[in-house]
N, C-alpha and C positions, 0 to 999 in steps of 0.2 A: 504494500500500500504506500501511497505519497502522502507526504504532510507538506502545507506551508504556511504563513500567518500572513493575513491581509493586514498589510502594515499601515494603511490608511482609518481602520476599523480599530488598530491595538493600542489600548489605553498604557499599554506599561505595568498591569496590576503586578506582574510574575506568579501567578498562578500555576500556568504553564510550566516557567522554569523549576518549579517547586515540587509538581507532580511528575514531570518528564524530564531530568536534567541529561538525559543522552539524545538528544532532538532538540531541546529549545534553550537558547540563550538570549540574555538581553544583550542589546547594543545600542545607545545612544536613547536608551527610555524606550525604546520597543523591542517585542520579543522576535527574535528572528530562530529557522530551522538550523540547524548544524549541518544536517544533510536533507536529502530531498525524499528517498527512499528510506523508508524505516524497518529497520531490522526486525525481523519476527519477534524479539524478548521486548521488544519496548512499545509492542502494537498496541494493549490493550492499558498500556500509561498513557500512551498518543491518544487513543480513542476517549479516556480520563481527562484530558487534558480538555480537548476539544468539547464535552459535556459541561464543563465547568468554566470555560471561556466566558465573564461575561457580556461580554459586546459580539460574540461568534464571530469571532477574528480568525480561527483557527481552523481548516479547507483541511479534509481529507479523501481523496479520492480513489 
């Protein structure tokens, strides 16, 4: 599966970083992906992540 964060939508909370730190890091007050493609052991963090997004800044496809 892919992850990315719509950086226009992400407030900076780190929620994300908090629950997914192998995928999301912040930069410059928003959360950006590490990688694009997410390793099968961090899918169901990623998918955590993105449920608890709250502005749904967080695109998995």
């Amino acid at each position: 599966m892919k992850v990315r964060v719509d950086e226009d939508l992400c407030v900076g909370c780190g929620l994300c970083v908090n629950t997914c730190p192998d995928i999301f890091v912040m930069k410059d007050d928003k959360a950006i992906t590490k990688v694009s493609v997410v390793p099968a052991a961090s899918e169901e963090s990623a998918k955590q992540s993105k449920d608890e997004c709250p502005v749904e800044a967080i695109i998995i496809d």
